[in-house]
C-alpha positions as CSV (number, residue, x, y, z in Angstrom):
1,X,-18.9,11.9,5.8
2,X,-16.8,12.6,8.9
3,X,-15.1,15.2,9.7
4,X,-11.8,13.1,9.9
5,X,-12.3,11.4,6.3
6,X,-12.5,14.6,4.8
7,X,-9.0,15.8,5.7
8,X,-7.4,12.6,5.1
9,X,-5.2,13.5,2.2
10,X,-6.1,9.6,0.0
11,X,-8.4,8.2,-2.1
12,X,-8.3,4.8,-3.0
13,X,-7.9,5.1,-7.3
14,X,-8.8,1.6,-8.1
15,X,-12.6,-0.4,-7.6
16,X,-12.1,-3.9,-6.1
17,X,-11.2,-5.9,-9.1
18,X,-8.9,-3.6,-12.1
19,X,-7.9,-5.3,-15.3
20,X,-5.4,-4.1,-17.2
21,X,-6.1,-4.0,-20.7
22,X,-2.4,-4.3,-21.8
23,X,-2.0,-7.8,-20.3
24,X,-5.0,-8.9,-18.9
25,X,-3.7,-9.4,-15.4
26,X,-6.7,-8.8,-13.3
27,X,-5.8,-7.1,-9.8
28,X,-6.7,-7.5,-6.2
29,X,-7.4,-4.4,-4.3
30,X,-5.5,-5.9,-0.8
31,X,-7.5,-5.1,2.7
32,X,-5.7,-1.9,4.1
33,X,-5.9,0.2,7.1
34,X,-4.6,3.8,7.3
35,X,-3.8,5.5,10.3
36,X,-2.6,8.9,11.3
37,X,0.4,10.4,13.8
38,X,1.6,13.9,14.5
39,X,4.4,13.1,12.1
40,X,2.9,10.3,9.5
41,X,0.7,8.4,8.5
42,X,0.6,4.8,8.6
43,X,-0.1,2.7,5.6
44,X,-0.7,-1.0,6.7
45,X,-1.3,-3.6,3.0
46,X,-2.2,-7.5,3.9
47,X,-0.5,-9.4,1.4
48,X,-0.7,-12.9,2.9
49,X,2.1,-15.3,1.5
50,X,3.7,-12.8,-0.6
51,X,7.6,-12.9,-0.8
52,X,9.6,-9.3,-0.3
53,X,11.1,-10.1,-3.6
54,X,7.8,-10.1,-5.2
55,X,6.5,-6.3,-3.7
56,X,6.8,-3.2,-5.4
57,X,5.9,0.1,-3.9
58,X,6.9,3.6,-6.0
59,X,5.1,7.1,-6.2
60,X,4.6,8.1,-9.8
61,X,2.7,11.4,-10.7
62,X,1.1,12.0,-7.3
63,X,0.2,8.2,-6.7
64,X,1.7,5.6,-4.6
65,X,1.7,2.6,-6.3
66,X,2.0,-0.6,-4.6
67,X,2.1,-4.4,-6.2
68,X,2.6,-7.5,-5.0
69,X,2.2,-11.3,-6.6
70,X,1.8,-14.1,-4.9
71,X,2.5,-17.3,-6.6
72,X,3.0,-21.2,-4.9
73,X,5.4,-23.4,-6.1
74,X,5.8,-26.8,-4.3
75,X,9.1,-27.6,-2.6
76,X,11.8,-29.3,-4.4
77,X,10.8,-33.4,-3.7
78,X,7.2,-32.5,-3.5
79,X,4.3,-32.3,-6.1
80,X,1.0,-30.5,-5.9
81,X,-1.7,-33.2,-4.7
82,X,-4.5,-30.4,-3.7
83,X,-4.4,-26.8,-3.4
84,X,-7.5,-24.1,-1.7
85,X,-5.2,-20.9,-2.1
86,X,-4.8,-19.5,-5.6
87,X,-2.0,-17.2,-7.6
88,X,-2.9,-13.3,-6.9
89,X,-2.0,-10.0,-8.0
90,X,-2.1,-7.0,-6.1
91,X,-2.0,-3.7,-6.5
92,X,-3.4,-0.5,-4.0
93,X,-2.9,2.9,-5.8
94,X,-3.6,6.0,-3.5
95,X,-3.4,9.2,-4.5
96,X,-1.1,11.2,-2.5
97,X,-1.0,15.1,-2.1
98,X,1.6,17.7,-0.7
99,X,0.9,16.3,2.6
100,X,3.2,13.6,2.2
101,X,7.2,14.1,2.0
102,X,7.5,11.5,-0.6
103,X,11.2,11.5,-0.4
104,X,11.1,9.9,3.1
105,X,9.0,7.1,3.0
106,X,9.7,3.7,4.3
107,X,8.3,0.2,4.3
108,X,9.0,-3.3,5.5
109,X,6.9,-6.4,5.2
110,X,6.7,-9.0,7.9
111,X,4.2,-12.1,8.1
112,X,2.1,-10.8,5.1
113,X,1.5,-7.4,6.6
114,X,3.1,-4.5,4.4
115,X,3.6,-1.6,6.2
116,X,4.6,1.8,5.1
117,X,5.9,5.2,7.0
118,X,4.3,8.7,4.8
119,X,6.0,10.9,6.7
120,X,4.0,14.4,6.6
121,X,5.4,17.2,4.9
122,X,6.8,19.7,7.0
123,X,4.0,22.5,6.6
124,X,1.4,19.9,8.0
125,X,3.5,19.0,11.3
126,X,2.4,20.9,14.4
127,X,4.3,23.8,15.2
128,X,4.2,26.2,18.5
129,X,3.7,29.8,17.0
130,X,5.3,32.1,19.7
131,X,3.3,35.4,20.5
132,X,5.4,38.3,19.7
């Protein structure tokens, strides 16, 4: 292990594959990169063909929680005559600690890439310490 991944403040929560035992969705851990700025981090979730309506990202108990669904309906006039891509849930949980300032963060989605702004907490932003 790096230097670097041990002070990067998440952990991925969840294996590849979760089911939930309550309704036996079965979830897709969705390709993610993470990458670091003076003042954020940068969270960036593919979700390929996933609808802004059908996201959710929230931060309960320490966690940032995000879900998406992706699910193909055929156009009004058309039917289904053969289909390679398949219905999927999403979810990415990472566990965030006091280096976030979880009331400032952001996200937008744009051609299946979810990304999301974790602003750092304030104590964690470089300062310039003057000499007295």
């Amino acid at each position: 292990m790096t230097l670097f991944n041990q002070l990067i403040p998440f952990r991925s929560l969840v294996p590849n594959r979760n089911t939930n035992a309550e309704t036996e969705e079965t979830f897709i851990v969705p390709a993610h990169d993470l990458k670091e700025a003076t003042d954020a981090y940068g969270l960036e979730v593919l979700v390929p063909g996933v609808a802004k309506d059908a996201v959710e990202l929230a931060v309960d108990q320490g966690e940032l929680v995000v879900t998406a669904r992706r699910r193909w309906k055929a156009p009004e006039g058309w039917s289904e005559v053969f289909r390679e891509t398949a219905d999927a849930n999403y979810r990415l949980r990472l566990d965030l600690n006091d280096a976030v300032d979880v009331e400032k963060i952001n996200a937008e989605l744009e051609h299946g890439v979810l990304r999301v702004t974790l602003p750092k907490a304030e104590a964690l932003k470089p300062r310039k310490i003057d000499i007295g």
